[in-house]
Each structure stands twice: as structure tokens, then as C-alpha cells.
N, C-alpha and C positions, 0 to 999 in steps of 0.2 A: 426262164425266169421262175424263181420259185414263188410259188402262194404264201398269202400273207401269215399263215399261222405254222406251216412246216418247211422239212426241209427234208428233197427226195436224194436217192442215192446218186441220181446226174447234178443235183444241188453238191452236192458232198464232194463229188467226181470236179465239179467247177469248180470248188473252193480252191481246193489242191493244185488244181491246172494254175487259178490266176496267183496263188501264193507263190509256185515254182515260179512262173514270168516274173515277180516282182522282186524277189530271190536273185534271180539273172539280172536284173537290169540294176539293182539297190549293192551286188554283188562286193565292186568296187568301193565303193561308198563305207562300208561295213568293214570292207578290210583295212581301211584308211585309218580304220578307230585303234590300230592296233601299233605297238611302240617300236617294234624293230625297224633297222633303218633298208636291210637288204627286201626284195622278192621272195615273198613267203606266201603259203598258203593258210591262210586264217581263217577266223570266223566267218567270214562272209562266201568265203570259197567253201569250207565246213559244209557250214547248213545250206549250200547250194547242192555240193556231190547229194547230202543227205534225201533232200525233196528228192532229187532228179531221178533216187533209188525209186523212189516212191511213184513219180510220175511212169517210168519203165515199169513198174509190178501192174500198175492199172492199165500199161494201153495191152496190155497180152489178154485184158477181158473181154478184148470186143467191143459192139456195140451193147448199149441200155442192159447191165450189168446188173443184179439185185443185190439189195443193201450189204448183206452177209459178204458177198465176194469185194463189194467195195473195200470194206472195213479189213477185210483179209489181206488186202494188196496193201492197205496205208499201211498196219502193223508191220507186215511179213518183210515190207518192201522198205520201211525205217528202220525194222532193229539189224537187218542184213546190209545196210548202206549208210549205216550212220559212220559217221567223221569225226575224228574232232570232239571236245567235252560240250560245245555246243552243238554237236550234231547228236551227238548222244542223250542229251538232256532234250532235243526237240524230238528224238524217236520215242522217247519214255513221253511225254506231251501228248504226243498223237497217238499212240497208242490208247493210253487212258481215255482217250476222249471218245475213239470209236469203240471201247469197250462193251458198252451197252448199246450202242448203235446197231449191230449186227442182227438181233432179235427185233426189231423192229421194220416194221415200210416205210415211215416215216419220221421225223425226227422231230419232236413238239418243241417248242419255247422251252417248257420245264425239263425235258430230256438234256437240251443243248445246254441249259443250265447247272445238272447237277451233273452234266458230263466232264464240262470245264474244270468242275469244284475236284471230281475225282483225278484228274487230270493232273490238276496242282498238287493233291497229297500224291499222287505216284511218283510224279517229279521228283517232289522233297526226298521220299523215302529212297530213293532210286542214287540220291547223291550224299554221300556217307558224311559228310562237315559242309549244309546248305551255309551261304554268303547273302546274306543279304545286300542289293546295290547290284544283283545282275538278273539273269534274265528268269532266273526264281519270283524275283519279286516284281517283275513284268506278266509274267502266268499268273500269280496270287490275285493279283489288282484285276485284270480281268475278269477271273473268276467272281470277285467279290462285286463288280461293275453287270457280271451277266448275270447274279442272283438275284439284285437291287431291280432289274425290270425286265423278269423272267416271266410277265404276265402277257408280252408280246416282242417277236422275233424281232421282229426291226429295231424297236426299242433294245432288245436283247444285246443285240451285236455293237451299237451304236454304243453304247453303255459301256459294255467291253473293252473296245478300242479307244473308248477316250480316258476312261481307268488306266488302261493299258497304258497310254499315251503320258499321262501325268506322273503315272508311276517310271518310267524310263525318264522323263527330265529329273527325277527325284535320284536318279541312281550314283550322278558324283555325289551327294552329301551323303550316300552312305555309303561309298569308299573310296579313302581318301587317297585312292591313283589314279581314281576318274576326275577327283576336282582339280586336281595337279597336273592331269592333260588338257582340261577342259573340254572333254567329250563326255557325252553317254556310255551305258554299257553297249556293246556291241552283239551280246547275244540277244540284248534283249531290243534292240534295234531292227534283229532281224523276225523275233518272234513278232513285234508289232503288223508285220507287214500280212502276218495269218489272220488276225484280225481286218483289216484293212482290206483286204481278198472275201471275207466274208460280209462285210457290208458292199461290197460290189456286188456278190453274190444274191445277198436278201434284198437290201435297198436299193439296188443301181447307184451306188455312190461311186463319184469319180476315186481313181486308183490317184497315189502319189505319186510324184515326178521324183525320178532319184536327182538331186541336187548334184553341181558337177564336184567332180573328187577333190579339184582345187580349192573349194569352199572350205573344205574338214583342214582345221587347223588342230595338228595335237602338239604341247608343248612337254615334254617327258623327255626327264634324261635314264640310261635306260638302268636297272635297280641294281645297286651292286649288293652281292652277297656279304649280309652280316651290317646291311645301312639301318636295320631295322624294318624292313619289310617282312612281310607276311612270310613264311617257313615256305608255302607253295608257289612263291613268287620265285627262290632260288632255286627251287627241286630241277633236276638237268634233262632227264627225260620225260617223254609222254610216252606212253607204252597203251598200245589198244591190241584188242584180239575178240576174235568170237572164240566161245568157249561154250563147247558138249559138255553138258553135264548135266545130272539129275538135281533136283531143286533145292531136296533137304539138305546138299552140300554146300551150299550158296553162303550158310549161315559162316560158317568157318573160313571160306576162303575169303569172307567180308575182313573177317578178326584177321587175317592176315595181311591182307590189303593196308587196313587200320594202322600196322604198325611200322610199314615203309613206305607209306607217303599221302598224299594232297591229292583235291580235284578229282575224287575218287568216283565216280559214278556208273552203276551195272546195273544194267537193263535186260527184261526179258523174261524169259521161264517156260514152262513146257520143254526144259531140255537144250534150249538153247539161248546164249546172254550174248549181250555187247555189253563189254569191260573196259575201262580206260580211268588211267591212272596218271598223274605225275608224282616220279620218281628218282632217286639216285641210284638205284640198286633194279638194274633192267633184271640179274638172274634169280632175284628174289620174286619179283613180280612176274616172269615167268614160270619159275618150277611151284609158285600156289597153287599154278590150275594145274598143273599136272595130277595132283591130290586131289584136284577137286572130279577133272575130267580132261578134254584132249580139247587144247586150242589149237583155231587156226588162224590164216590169214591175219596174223600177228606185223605190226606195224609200228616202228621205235622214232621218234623225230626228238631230236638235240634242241633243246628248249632257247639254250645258249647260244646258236649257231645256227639260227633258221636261214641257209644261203641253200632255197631250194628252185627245183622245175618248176617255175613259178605255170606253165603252159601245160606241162602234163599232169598236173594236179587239177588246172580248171577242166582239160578235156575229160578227165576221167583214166587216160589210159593205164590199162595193166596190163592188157595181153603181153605173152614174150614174143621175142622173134622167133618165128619158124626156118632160119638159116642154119637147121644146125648140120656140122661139119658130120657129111656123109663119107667120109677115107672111115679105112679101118681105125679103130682106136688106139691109141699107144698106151706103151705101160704105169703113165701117168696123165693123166687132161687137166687142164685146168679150164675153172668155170670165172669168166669175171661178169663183172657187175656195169653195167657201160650205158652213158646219155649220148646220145650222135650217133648220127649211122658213117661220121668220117670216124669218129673214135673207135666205133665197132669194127673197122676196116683195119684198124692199124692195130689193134687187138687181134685179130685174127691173122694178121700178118705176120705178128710175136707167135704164135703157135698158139691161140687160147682156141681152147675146142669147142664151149658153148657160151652165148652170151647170153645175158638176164640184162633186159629194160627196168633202170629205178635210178633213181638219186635219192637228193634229201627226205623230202616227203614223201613222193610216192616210194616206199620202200618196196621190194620185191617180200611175199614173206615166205614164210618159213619154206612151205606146201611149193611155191615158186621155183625157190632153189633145189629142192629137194626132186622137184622134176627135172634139172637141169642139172642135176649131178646124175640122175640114169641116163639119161638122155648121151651122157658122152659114153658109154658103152665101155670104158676103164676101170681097171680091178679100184685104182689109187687117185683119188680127187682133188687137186690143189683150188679153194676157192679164192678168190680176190674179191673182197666187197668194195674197192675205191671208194669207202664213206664211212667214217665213223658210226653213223648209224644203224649201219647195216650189219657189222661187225659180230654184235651179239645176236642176232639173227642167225647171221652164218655158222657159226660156233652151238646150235642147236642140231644142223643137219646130219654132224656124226652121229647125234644118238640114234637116230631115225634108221639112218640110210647101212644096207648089209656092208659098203664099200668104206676102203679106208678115206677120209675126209680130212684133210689139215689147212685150217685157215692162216693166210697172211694175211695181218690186221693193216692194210693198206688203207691210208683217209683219203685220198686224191686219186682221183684220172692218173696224173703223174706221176703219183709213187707206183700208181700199177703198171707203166710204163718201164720204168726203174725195175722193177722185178721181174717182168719178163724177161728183161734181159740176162735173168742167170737162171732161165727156166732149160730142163732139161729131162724132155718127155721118155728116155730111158730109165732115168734115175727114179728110186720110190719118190713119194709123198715128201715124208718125212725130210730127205736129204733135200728135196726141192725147196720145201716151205725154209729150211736153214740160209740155205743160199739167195732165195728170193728176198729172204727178211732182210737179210744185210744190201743188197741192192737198195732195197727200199730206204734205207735209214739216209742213204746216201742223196737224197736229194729233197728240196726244199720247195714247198708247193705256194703259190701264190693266183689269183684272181681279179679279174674285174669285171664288175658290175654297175648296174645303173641304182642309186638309192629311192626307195617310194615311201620314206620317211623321214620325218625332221629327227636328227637326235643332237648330240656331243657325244665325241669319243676321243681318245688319248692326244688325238692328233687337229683337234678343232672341232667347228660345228659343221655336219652336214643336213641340206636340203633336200628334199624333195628335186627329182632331175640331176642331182648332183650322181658325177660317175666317179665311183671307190674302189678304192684298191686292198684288195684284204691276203691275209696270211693267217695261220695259226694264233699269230698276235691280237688277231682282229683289223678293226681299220687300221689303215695305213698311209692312206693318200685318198685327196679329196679334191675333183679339180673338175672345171667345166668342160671338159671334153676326154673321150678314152684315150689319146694321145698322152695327152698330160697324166692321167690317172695312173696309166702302164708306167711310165718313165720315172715317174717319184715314186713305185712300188718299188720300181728296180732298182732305184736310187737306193732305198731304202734295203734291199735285202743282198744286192749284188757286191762282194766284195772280190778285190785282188786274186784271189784264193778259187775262187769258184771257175769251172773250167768249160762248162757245158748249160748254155740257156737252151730250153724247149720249148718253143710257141706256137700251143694251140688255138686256132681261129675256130670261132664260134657267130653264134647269129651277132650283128653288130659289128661284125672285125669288116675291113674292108684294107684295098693294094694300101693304098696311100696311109693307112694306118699301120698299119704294118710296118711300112717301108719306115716311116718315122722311128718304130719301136726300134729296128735293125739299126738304123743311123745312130742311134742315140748309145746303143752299145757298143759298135764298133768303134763310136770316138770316146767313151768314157774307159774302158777297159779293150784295147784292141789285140790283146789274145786272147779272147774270150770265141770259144763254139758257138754259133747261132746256129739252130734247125727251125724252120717252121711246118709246121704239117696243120691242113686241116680235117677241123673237130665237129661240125656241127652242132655242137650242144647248144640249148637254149639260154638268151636271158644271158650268158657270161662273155660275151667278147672275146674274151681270151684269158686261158688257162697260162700258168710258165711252171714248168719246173727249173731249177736251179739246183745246179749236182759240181 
């Protein structure tokens, strides 16, 4: 328990501990406030990874840590683990705040106060076009609530969080696609709960109950481009990276940032930033840092198209698989990109020599592949990223890498199934990536998922719980069970013509679901190929290609 007029560095160390738990448990909740209809990793999941960087930097100190090391893990351990344009805006937050902390044993009422205030202008300056109505003007409120009764800690914190507090109800009237969901902001939903952890901390104030997710009603249909939305409501990419670089470069690489895109926000210095942008131009926003300095751990998610690992985004995972193919190497390897360890099975079946763990979100990045093109020990590298997102990612590693590198821009699991089958580990690169490409054009990728959003899409409205069916087109099918969802996809994508269905089983497939899918093609089209193999991937039930 801290004393009534400071706050020590196991005070500081607690704040953080009950903020991450409240992070985790508000987690869902947070992500609820967000408009997509599929499994995505959002805000809530964000500034969860982002804490949890931070809770891992601090438990490597030990026991009863002094202040300077505390403050060294929050920064070091936020600008290295931030997520997301709200995980990046709360690493620049906390950072500011133990700024001045570090020089100190103790941490007074008036310290904690003009910490907050610096806090807020680093924010601002840290996000190149600040918005008022998100979690900017949740940090401001605070600050201005802990300056108003900075003559005493409790008072302090209390003040803060009810500022804090009014200012997030305040945040739909000031943007008008929060009053049109009828939600809060979301980032700043989550910053509330830092507050909220520090009057537990000073006051023993009871922590909030996270409300259940069914509560959160959002009503949004989702923006189309050119309806008159905001220019960074269309932009297609998110592009994030850390970026080496020296500081007086910053200034320039901002002016370039400035003139392709939104949501612009870079954090850091001493040589080292978190970047993150939305963009339509991913090789613009790459080759700036090049001129500025050397990015890594570069990370691209399809704004349009969030159908991601909805479970390895919350875990955290990025290690790769350590399976990699110890035979000699052949005069060509190819590296794919692969969710499931059935998928990785059948992958490696096709002849692929190294795999890389990632999908939507968790993208593998650059540094990633780049090890996993040595790794197959081949003069000539055929990559496969199975994801539009990954795509531009991939297409970086020739620069890099002494070995010849040629990407087939493959978006699905099953187009890279399709193109293995015209892989031919004699032949170069080049002739491979030819004949894989046309493999790949050859078939037709489709999906089902569970929805954790209300929206409307071409094909009606879906709910929450509802299971959909998607393609290139987008929704497709919308129906209360994955039977039905599968069956009106296929309805929808299967014609006369088509000569070979692929169905990969994933978590949620089961016989009897299956067996339905099978049934339902054999009597609508009965020359039609059926193969099933399982996938393991998460969250999709079942993949199909269509060839």
C-alpha cells in the first residue's frame, strides 16, 4: 500500500501489474467496440500485447527494483512491444509519464501531476493529425483532472479517472462514427482502466468488473469508400515497424509519412522509433525508412479484410517452427507461409522446404523470412506468403538476402496448395515462380468463419454468433450453423464448370459437418472432385479451394 503523499517504485511496479490484469479481463469488451464483422485483433487485443511487453521487461528485474530500473522496463518495454495505433499512442503515454520518474525515490502528488501533463503533450506531438473524440482526449482530461487536485495523491488520481471518465462518454459527439455506433472510443476505453489501477493502487478503490461482451451493442454499417468518411477511414493498410535510426532524421521521414497517409503516429528516440501508419501505398511507407535508417520487425494488416488468427494474436505467438527440412537442399526451396500444423504437413508434403508461422495479423516480418530463406541452404528461393498481407513483406527479402528470391503473390492457404503443384525443385526460381503463378490463378479461395460483429453486407444482415461465408467478394452466406454457411458459399461460388472442391478442416469442422458439406456437392454437381484433408488452422472451420 502506498503512503498517503507518494508513490514508490513497487507503487509504480503495482500500478502496471493491476492495469495489465484489467487489460486482460476488459480485453474482449474493448474489442467489441470495433466495426468489423469477422475475428480480428483490435484495440483491446492492441493495448493488451502492448502492457504485457511491459509486464515481461519488469519481471526480468527481480525483486524490489529501484525507480530508474522501473521506468527503464515501462519505456524500453512499450516502445519495443507496442501494437496497433493504440498500442503505440499508449507506449508514447507511458513513456512520458516515467520520464521524470527515473531521477527520483519517490514520486510526489505534483511530480505525478506535471508527469501526466507531459505525457499528454508527447502523445499529441508523437501523432502527426491528433483527432479529437479518442483516446487523445481521454489522456488530456486526465491530465487536466490531476493538475485541478495535485495538492494530494488520492485526491490526485480520483480526479484523473473521473475526468478521464467523462471525457470518454463525451467521445461519440465528437466523432460522428462513434454516435453512429453508439459506443465510446475504444482506445480510450482502454486507457481509462490506467487510471482506474492507480486508485486501487493509492486509494484501495475497488477495480471495475468488465461488463459481459453481449452488453456492447454497436450499430455501424461498415464505411464505404468515397460515402464521405474521413480519408483514414478508407486508407487499406496499417504498416508498423521499429526503425534504427538517428533522431535528427525523424524530421524528414515525418514529411514523408505526411504525404501518404493517416493515423500517423512515431514514438521514441535515442535511435530507436515505433512507426505506424495507415496507408495505401505499403512500398512508399517502407523504402522512407530506408533513408531514414534500417527497419525491422515490419508488420502490414489489410484494413479492409481483417479475417485474422484471431488466438495467435491474443497469445502473442511469433516464434517459427524449428522443423526445418534437414535433406540436402535442392536447386530450388521454397519457403511458405502456413497457420496449422495439418496445413504445415501437407505443405511439406508438396515439397516446401521451410515454413514460417503467421497469417493475417500476426504477420511474419521481414527479419522472419529472411531467416527462413537461409535456413533452406538453396542457391534459388521460391517464397509463398498464402496472404495478401504478407505479400509486400515478402518482396523485401531479395533486397536483403545474397540468394535469388522470387515471390508468388499467392492470398490463400489454397492458392499455395494450387501452386505447389507445379513446383519443380530442379528448375530455377524464376521458371518455378512462372508456372506456380498460373497454377495459382487456377483456383478459387473461399472461407468460413464465426461473425463477433453486427454489421450488413451485400448479402443481408449479420449478428454476432452468426457463421459466414466469405470469398474475395466479401460475405457471402450467413446462416446459423457452419453446415449451412459452407453450403450457400458453395451455392454461391460452385458452378458446372469447376472440376475439383478442396476442403480444409480446421478448429470447428467436425465428421458430421463434413459429411453434410460432401453430401450437399455430390447431389448438386455429381462430377464434381471432392478431397478433404485436415488443416488445423484456427477460428476458420473450413478453408475450400475451388479449381
Amino acid at each position: 500500500m502506498t503512503s498517503s503523499t507518494t508513490l514508490s517504485a513497487a507503487d509504480l511496479r503495482a500500478s502496471i501489474s493491476t492495469f495489465a490484469e484489467l487489460l486482460r479481463a476488459h480485453r474482449e469488451v474493448i474489442n467489441r467496440l470495433n466495426v468489423y464483422p469477422v475475428p480480428d485483433g483490435d484495440t483491446g487485443t492492441n493495448m493488451t500485447l502492448t502492457i504485457e511487453s511491459v509486464v515481461a521487461a519488469l519481471e526480468t528485474l527481480g525483486a524490489n527494483p529501484p525507480m530508474e530500473k522501473v521506468c527503464q522496463a515501462i519505456a524500453q518495454g512499450s516502445l519495443m512491444g507496442a501494437r496497433g495505433n493504440s498500442g503505440v499512442i499508449l507506449s508514447q503515454l507511458l513513456r512520458g509519464l516515467v520520464e521524470k520518474f527515473k531521477v527520483v525515490k519517490e514520486i510526489t502528488s505534483e511530480l505525478l501531476a506535471e508527469s501526466l501533463e507531459h505525457a499528454d503533450v508527447l502523445a499529441r506531438q508523437a501523432v502527426v493529425r491528433p483527432v479529437e473524440g479518442t483516446i487523445l482526449s481521454v489522456a488530456r482530461a486526465a491530465a487536466e483532472g490531476a493538475r485541478a487536485q495535485s495538492g494530494s495523491l488520492v485526491r490526485l488520481v480520483r480526479s484523473a479517472r473521473d475526468r478521464a471518465r467523462v471525457a470518454l462518454a463525451h467521445t461519440p459527439e465528437q466523432l460522428p462514427v462513434l454516435k453512429q455506433a453508439g459506443v465510446v472510443d475504444s482506445g480510450g476505453t482502454g486507457l481509462l482502466l490506467l487510471f482506474d489501477a492507480l486508485c486501487s493502487v493509492v486509494a484501495n478503490d475497488p477495480l471495475p468488473q468488465a461488463p459481459p461482451v453481449e452488453s456492447i451493442s454497436v450499430h455501424l454499417v461498415e464505411p464505404v469508400p468515397g460515402d464521405g468518411q474521413s480519408d483514414a477511414a478508407v486508407l487499406r493498410y496499417e504498416v508498423m515497424y521499429l526503425l534504427d535510426a538517428e533522431d535528427h532524421k525523424m524530421h524528414a521521414f515525418r514529411e514523408v509519412w505526411a504525404g501518404i497517409g493517416d493515423s500517423i503516429v512515431i514514438v521514441g528516440g535515442d535511435g530507436i522509433f515505433n512507426c505506424h501508419i495507415h496507408t495505401d501505398d505499403i512500398g512508399a511507407a517502407i523504402e522512407a525508412s530506408l533513408d531514414a535508417g534500417r527497419p525491422r520487425e515490419i508488420r502490414i494488416t489489410d484494413l479492409n479484410d481483417q479475417v485474422i488468427e484471431e488466438r495467435w494474436v491474443c497469445e502473442g505467438i511469433s516464434e517459427q517452427p524449428e522443423d526445418v527440412n534437414t535433406e540436402p537442399p535442392p536447386a530450388t526451396a521454397v519457403v511458405a507461409v502456413v497457420v496449422g500444423e495439418g496445413i504445415g504437413r501437407i505443405f511439406r508434403s508438396l515439397g516446401v522446404r521451410t515454413l514460417v508461422k503467421g497469417g493475417q495479423s500476426m504477420n511474419p516480418s521481414t527479419a522472419d523470412l529472411v531467416d527462413a530463406v537461409h535456413a533452406t541452404g538453396s542457391g534459388q528461393v521460391v517464397i509463398l506468403p498464402n496472404n495478401k498481407n504478407i505479400r509486400s513483406v515478402a518482396e523485401q527479402v531479395a533486397k536483403i538476402v545474397d540468394q535469388t528470391v522470387t515471390v508468388v503473390p499467392t492470398n490463400s492457404i489454397v492458392e499455395g496448395f494450387a501452386a505447389l503443384l507445379s513446383y519443380d525443385p530442379d528448375a530455377s526460381a524464376q521458371q518455378n515462380a512462372a508456372a506456380m503463378c498460373e497454377s495459382a490463378t487456377h483456383v478459387l479461395a473461399a472461407e468460413v468463419t464465426r461473425a463477433v460483429r453486427d454489421t450488413m453486407t451485400d448479402v443481408g444482415a449479420v449478428h454476432v454468433g452468426d457463421w459466414i461465408g466469405l470469398s474475395a467478394r466479401g460475405v457471402r452466406s450467413v446462416a446459423d450453423s457452419v453446415a449451412m454457411a459452407a453450403s450457400e458459399l458453395l451455392a454461391d461460388l460452385v458452378n458446372e464448370q469447376h472440376e475439383l472442391v478442396t476442403i480444409i478442416e480446421g478448429d470447428g469442422s467436425s465428421p458430421a459437418t463434413t459429411r453434410r458439406i460432401t453430401e450437399y456437392l455430390s447431389e448438386e454437381f455429381p462430377s464434381l472432385n471432392v478431397e478433404v484433408h485436415h488443416g488445423g488452422q484456427p477460428l476458420y472451420p473450413y478453408y475450400f479451394g475451388i479449381e
